[in-house]
C-alpha positions as CSV (number, residue, x, y, z in Angstrom):
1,X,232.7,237.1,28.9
2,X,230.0,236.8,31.6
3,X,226.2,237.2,30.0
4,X,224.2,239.4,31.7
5,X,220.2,240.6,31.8
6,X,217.8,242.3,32.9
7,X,214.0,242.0,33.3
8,X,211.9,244.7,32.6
9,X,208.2,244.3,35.4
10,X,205.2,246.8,34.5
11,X,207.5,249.1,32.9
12,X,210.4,249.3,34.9
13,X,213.6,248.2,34.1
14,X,216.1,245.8,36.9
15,X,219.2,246.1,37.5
16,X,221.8,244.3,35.3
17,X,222.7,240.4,36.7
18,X,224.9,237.6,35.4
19,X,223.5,234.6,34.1
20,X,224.9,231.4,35.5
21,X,223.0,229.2,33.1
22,X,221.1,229.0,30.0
23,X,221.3,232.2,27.2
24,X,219.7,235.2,26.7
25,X,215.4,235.3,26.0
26,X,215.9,235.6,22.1
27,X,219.4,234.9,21.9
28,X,219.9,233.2,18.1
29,X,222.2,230.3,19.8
30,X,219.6,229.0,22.0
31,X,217.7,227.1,19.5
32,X,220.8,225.4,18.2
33,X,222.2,224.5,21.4
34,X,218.2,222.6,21.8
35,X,219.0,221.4,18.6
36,X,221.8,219.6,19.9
37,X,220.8,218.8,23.4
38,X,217.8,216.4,22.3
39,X,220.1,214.9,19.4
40,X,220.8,212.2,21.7
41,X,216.6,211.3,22.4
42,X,216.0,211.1,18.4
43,X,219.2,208.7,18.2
44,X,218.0,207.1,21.0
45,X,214.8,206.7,19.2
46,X,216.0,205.9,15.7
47,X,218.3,202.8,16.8
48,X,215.8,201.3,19.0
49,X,215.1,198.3,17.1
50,X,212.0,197.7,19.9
51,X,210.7,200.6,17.5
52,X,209.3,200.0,14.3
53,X,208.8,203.5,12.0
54,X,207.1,203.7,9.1
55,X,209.3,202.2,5.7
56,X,208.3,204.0,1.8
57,X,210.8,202.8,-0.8
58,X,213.3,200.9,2.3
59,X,213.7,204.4,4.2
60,X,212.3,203.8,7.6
61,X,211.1,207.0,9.0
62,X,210.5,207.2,13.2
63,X,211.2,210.6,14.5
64,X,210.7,214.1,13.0
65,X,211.8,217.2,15.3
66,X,211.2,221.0,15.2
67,X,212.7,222.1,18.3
68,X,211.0,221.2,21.2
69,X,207.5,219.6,18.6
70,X,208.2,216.0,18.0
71,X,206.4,213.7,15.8
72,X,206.9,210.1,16.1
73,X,205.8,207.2,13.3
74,X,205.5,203.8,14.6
75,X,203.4,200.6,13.2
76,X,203.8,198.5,16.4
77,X,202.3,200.6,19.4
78,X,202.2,197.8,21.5
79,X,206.0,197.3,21.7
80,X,207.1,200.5,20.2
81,X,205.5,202.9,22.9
82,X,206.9,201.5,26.4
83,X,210.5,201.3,24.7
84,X,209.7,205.2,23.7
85,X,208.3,205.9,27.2
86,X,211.3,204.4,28.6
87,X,214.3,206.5,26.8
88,X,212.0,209.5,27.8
89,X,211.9,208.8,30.8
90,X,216.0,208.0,31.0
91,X,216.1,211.0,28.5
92,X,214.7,213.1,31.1
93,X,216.3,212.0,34.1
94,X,220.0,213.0,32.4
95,X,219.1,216.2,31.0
96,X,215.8,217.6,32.9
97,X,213.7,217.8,29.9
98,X,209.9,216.3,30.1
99,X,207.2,215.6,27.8
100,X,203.4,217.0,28.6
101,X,201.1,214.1,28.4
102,X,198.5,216.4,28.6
103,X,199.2,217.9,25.1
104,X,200.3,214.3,23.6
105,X,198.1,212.7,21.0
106,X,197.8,209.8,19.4
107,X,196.5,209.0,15.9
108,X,195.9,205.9,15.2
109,X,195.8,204.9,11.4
110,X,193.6,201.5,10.7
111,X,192.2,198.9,13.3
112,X,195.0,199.3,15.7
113,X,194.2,197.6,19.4
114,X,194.4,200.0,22.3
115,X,194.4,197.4,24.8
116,X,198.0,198.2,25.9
117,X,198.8,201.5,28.8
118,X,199.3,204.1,26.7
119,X,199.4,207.8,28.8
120,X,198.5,210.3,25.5
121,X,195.2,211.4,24.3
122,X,194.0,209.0,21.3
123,X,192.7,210.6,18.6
124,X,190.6,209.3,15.7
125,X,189.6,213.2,14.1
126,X,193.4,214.3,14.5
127,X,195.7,216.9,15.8
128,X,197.2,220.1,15.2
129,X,201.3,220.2,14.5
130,X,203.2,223.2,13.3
131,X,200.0,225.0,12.6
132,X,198.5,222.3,10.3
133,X,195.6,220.3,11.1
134,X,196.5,216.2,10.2
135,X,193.7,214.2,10.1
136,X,193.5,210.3,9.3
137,X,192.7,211.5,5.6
138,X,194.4,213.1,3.2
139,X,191.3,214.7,1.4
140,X,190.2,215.7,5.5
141,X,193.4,217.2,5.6
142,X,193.3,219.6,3.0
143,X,189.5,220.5,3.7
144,X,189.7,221.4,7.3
145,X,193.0,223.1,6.6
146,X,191.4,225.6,4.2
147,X,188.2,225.7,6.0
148,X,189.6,227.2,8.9
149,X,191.7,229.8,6.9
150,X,189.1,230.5,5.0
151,X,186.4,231.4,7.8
152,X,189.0,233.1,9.8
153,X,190.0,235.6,6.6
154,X,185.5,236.3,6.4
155,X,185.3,237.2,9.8
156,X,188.5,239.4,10.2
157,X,187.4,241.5,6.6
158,X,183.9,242.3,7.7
159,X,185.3,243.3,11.1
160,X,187.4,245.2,9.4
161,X,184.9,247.1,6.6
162,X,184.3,250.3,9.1
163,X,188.0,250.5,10.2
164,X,189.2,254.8,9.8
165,X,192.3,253.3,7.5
166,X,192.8,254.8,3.8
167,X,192.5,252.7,1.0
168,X,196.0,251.7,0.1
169,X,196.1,250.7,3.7
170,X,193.5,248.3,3.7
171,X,195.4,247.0,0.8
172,X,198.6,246.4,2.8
173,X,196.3,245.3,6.0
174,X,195.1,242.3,3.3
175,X,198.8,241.7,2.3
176,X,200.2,241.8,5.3
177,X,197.1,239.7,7.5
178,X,195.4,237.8,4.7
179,X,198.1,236.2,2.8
180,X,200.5,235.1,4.7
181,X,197.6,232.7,6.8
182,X,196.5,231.9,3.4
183,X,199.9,231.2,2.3
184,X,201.1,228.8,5.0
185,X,199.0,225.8,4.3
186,X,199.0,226.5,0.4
187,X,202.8,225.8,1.3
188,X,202.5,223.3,3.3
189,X,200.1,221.0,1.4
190,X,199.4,220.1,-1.9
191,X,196.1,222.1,-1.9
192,X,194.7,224.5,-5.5
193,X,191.7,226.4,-4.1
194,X,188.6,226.0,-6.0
195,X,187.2,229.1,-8.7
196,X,184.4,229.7,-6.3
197,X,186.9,230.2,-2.9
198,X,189.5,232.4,-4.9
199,X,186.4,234.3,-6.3
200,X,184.9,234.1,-2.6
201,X,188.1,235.7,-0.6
202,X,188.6,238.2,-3.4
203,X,185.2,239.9,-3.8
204,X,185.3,239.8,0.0
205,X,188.7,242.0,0.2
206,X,187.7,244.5,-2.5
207,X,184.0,245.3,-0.5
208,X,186.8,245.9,2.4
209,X,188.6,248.2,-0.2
210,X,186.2,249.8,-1.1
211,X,184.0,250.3,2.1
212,X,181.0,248.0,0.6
213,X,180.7,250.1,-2.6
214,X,180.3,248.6,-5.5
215,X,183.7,248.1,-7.4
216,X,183.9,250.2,-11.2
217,X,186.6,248.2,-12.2
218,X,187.1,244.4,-12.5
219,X,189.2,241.8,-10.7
220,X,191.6,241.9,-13.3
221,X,192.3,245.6,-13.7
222,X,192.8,246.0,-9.8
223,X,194.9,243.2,-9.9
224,X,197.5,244.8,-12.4
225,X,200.5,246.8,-11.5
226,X,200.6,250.3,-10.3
227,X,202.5,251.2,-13.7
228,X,200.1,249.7,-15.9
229,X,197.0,251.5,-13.9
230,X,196.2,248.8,-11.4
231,X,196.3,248.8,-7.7
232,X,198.6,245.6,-7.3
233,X,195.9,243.7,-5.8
234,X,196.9,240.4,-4.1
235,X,196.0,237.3,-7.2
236,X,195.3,234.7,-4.8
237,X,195.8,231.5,-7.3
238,X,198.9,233.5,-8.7
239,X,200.0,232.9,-5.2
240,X,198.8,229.6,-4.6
241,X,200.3,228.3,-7.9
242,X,204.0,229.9,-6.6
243,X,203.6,227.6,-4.0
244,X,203.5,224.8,-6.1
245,X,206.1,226.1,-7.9
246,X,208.6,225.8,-4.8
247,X,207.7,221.7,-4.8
248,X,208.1,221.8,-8.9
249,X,211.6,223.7,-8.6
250,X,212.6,220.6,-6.2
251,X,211.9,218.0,-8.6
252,X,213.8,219.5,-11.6
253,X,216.8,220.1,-9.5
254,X,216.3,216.9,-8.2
255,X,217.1,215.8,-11.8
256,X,219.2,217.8,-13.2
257,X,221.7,218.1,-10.2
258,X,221.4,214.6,-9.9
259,X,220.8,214.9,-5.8
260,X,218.4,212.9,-3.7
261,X,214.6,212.7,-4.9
262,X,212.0,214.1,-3.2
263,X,209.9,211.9,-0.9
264,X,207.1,212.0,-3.5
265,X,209.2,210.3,-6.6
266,X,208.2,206.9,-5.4
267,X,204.4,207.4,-6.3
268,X,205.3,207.7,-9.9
269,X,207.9,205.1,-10.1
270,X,208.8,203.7,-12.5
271,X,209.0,206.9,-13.9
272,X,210.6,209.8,-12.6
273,X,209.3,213.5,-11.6
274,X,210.7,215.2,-14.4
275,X,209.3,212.8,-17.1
276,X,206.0,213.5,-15.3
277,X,206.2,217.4,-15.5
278,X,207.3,216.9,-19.7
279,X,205.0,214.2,-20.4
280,X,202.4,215.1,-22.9
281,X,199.7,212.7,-21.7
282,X,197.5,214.0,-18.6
283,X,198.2,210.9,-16.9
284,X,196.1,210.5,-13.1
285,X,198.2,208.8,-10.5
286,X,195.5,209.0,-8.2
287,X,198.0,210.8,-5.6
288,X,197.0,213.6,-4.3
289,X,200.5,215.4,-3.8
290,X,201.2,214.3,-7.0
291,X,198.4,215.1,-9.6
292,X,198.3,218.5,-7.5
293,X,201.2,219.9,-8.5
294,X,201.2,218.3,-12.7
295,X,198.2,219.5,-12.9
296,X,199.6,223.4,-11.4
297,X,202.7,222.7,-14.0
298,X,200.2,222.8,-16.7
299,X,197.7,225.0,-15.5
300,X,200.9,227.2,-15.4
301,X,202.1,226.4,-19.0
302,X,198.8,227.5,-20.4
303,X,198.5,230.7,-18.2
304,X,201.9,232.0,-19.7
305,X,201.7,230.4,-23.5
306,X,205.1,228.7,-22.6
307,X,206.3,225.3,-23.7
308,X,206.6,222.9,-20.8
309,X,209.0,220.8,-22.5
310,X,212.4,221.3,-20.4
311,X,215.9,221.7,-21.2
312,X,219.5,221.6,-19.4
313,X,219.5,225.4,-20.5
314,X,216.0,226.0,-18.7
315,X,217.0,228.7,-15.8
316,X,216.5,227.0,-12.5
């Protein structure tokens, strides 16, 4: 059947017309049909043997897509970048799709030489991708990540301490606008917020609650269920330690479906994940991803009283 649409121009509504090309604005098969189209430019990319990726444990990684954001990993920009220019450019010419070099950055990692041509933007304080701030460090990374979050969430409450909303809708207003922006980079990277930011963001959302007035009952009392004479009040390292828990749940299925391991296996090798997570020596790897997350499992063992030796019969 013939697709047809309309456009809708300050309020008024066109008159139906077919569409010869393309789908639908919103239509939930466009994104798969992108997915398919620029296949061919990551293949393109990944067989190039002109381009050298980045190797951990003899997987060589080049190319990571999502939809039309790419990320590209290459140790040899001198011979890597024309060969990626190239298929681009041949890329392009087939199926009409071009790359802005305006909003292209490069990062370069170590003393690399930038005598070649290179048209992108180089970078030695980072970039922005998918709503995450990479930086050449990891420790950078995780700072300016929560940083920004962080100042954000202070401005927004106290613009929002004179708001005319009732008080179990400034609640939902913090569940709704606060967490999930606090959420994304707590999923996203191995980050555990610090006593004094937890104690920071929550003190500043109960002065919202509460219109600046002193609070009568503590932390903990607003923080219990309704049923049990709390207001459900957001627990912020509740929250950041569930998403933790997502990474965690990957390494024990990991194991005990006997599937692929997670990138991160190979910074504990020769051990594996699992032996970590039951291990009863606090052992430092000196990884950040990984001592994160052991160090959540046990902060987690301790919070519920619970054994954190595991079994086949453990319900994952």
């Amino acid at each position: 059947n013939l697709l047809r649409a309309s456009v809708i121009v300050n309020g008024i509504k066109s008159s139906e017309f077919g569409l010869q090309r393309s789908t639908r604005q919103g239509d939930p098969i466009s994104p798969l049909i992108f997915a398919l189209v620029i296949e061919p430019l990551a293949e393109a990319i990944r067989n190039n043997q002109s381009i050298s990726g980045y190797q951990i444990q003899g997987v060589e990684f080049k190319i990571l897509l999502y939809t039309d954001d790419v990320l590209l990993f290459v140790t040899n920009p001198q011979d890597a970048i024309p060969s990626v220019l190239s298929i681009i450019e041949t890329f392009g010419y087939l199926s009409g799709y071009k790359v802005n070099m305006n909003k292209t950055i490069a990062l370069p990692l170590g003393n690399l030489p930038r005598t070649c041509n290179i048209p992108f933007t180089w970078s030695g304080s980072g970039f922005k991708y998918l709503g995450i701030h990479i930086s050449p460090n990891i420790r950078g990374i995780l700072k300016q990540n929560i940083d920004i979050v962080r100042n954000s969430i202070k401005k927004d409450l106290s613009r929002w301490m004179d708001l005319p909303v009732s008080w179990m809708g400034r609640i939902n207003l913090i569940k709704m606008n606060v967490l999930p922006r606090l959420l994304y980079p707590l999923q996203m990277l191995p980050i555990t917020l610090t006593k004094k930011t937890v104690k920071e963001i929550e003190k500043r959302y109960v002065k919202v609650y509460l219109e600046g007035k002193k609070p009568r009952l503590s932390m903990k009392t607003l923080q219990l269920p309704k049923d049990k004479g709390g207001l459900a009040f957001p627990n912020i390292l509740l929250y950041n330690w569930s998403c933790h828990s997502r990474v965690i749940h990957e390494w024990i299925h990991a194991y005990l479906k006997d599937t692929d391991d997670p990138l991160e296996a190979w910074t504990c090798q020769p051990f594996n994940l699992l032996s970590e997570l039951v291990s009863k020596y606090n052992k430092k790897h000196n990884k950040v991803m990984i001592d994160t997350y052991l160090k959540t499992w046990r902060d987690m063992s301790k919070y519920t009283e619970s054994n954190p030796i595991l079994s086949y019969l453990t319900p994952f």
